[in-house]
C-alpha positions as CSV (number, residue, x, y, z in Angstrom):
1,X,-65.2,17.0,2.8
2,X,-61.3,16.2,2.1
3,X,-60.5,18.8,4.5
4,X,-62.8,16.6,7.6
5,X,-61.2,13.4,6.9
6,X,-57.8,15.3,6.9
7,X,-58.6,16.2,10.2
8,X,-60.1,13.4,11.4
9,X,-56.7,11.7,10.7
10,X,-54.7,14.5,11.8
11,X,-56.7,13.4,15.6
12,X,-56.4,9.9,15.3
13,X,-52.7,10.1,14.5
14,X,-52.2,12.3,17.7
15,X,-54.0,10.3,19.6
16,X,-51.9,7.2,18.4
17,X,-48.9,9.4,19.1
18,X,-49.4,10.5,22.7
19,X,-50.5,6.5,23.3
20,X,-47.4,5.4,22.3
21,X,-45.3,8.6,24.5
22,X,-47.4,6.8,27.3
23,X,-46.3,3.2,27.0
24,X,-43.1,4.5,26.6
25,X,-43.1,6.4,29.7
26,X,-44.7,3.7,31.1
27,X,-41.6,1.6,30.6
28,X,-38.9,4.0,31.1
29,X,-41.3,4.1,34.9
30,X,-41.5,0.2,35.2
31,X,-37.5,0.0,34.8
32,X,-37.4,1.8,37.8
33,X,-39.4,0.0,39.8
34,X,-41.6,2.9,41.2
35,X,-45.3,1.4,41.1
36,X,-47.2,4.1,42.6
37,X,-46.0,6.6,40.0
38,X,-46.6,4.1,37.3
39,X,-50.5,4.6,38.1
40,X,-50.5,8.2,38.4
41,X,-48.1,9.0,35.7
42,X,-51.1,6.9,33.6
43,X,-53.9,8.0,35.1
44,X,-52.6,11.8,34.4
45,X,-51.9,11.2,30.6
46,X,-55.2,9.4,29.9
47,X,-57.1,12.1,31.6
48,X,-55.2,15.0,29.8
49,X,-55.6,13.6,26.6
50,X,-58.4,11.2,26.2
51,X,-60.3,12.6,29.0
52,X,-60.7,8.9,31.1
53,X,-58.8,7.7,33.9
54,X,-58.1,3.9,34.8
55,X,-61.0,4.2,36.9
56,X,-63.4,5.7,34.6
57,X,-62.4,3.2,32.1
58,X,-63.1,0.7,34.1
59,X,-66.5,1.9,35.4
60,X,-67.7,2.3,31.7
61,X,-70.5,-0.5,30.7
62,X,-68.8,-3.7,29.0
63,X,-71.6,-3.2,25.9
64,X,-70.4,0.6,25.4
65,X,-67.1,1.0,26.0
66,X,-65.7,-0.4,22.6
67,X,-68.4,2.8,21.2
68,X,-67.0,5.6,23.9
69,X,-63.3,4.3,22.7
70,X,-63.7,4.2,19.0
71,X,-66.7,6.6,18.4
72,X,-66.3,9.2,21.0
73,X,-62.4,9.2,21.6
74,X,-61.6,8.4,17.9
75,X,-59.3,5.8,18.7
76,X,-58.4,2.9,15.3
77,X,-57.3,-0.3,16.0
78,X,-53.4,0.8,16.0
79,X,-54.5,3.2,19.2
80,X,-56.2,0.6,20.8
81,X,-53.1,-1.9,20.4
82,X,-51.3,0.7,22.4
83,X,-54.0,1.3,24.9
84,X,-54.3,-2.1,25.8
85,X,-50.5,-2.2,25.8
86,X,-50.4,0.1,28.2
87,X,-53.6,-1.0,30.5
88,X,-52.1,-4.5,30.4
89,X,-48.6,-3.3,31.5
90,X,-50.0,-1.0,34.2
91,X,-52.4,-4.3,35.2
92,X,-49.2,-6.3,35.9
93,X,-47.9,-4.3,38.0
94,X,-51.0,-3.0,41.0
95,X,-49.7,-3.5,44.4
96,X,-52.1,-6.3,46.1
97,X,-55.1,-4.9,43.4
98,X,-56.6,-8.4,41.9
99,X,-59.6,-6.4,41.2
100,X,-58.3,-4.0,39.5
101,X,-56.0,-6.4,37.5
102,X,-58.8,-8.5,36.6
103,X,-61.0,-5.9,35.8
104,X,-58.7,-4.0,33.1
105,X,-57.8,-7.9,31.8
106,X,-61.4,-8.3,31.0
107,X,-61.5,-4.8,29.2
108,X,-58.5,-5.7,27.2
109,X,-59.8,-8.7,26.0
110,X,-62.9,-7.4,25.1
111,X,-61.3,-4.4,23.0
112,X,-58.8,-8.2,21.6
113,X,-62.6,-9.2,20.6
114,X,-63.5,-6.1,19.0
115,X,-60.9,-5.6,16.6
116,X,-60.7,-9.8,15.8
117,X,-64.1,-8.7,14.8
118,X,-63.2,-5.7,12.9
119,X,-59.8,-6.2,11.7
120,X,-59.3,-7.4,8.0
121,X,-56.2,-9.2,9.1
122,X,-55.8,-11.8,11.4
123,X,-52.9,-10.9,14.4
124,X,-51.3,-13.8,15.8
125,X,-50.0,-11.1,18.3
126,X,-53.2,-10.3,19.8
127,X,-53.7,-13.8,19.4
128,X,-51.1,-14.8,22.0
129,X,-51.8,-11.7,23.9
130,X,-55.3,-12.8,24.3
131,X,-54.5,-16.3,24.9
132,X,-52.3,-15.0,27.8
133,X,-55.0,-13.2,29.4
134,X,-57.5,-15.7,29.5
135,X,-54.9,-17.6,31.0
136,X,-54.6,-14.9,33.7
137,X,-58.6,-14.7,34.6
């Protein structure tokens, strides 16, 4: 039994790991101003490693997405800080896409909803950061 939860956290760290090589690639990217590879460069990761693009993400139901992302994908609420990091940074910056923008706000601030819900902290960080995106809908 010690040896499956050793495991299972062995996942979820490398999951939280390859979210954060992401955002940070997704960065380095946005620094140089190249939008079009900031999309694929994202789209390639998530697919490689969580097996779901921006457009599958998008396309999953609003009532079980939260389940695919925490159940099926393993991700904790640290991993999903970083994914909606990196969803809301690749958001901001779609050429002429306000469907897409408002689409992966909505997502973010229903994964902002979840963990308010789940947390046993309160995060004046998400706090602001959800704030902000109602502000953007």
């Amino acid at each position: 039994m010690q040896q499956e939860k050793d495991y299972l956290k062995k996942q979820i760290d490398q999951l939280g790991i390859v979210l954060r090589k992401v955002l940070s690639d997704l960065l380095g990217i946005k620094q140089q101003g190249v939008q079009q590879d900031i999309i694929e460069t994202t789209n390639k990761a998530l697919k490689s490693e969580i097996d779901l693009d921006l457009n599958e993400f998008i396309a999953l139901p609003d009532d079980s997405f939260i389940d695919t992302l925490v159940r099926k994908k393993g991700f904790n609420n640290e991993n999903l800080d970083y994914f909606t990091d990196i969803l809301i940074s690749v958001a901001e910056r779609f050429p002429d896409d306000e469907a897409m923008k408002k689409s992966l706000y909505q997502k973010c601030l229903l994964i902002y909803t979840f963990q308010e819900k789940s947390a046993s902290t309160y995060s004046f960080g998400r706090q602001m950061k959800t704030d902000r995106l109602k502000k953007l809908l």
